[in-house]
Phi, psi and omega in degrees: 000299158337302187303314208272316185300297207305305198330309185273341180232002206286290185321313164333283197317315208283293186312327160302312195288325218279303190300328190289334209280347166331307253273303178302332173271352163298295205312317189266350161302293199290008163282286182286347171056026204209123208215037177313279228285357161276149184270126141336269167329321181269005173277290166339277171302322181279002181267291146000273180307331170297322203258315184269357146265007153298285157327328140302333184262307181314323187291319184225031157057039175289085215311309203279294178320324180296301199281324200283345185278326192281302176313324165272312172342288178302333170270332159276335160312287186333311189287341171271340164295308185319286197331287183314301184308301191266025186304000000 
């Protein structure tokens, strides 16, 4: 019993919590307009990476992965926008 709830919700949970932690660092690049302390390069690849397990989920028809992916995807884009924009 135990086993089938993480199995079915385990993914959720991860995927909420992974995606929520986006949420204070969007609000303060675009609060502060100030994106000194980020690496380009560590956006760039995590933006990447983010976009091909998004595709991965779409690829095997993953629910949790499809929704936590699209969402940091959009969030981590934003920041990479930021980054390009607020030089």
């Amino acid at each position: 019993m135990i086993l089938e709830f993480l199995s079915k919700y385990l993914g959720f949970v991860a995927g909420t919590l992974t995606t929520i932690a986006f949420l204070p660092q969007v609000l303060k690049v675009w609060i502060t307009k100030s994106t000194k302390d980020i690496s380009l390069i560590m956006f760039v690849i995590f933006t990447i990476g983010v976009m091909l397990w998004l595709i991965y989920g779409i690829i095997i028809g993953n629910f949790s992965l499809i929704i936590a992916n699209a969402i940091t995807l959009a969030l981590s884009a934003s920041i990479l926008l930021a980054k390009l924009i607020f030089k």
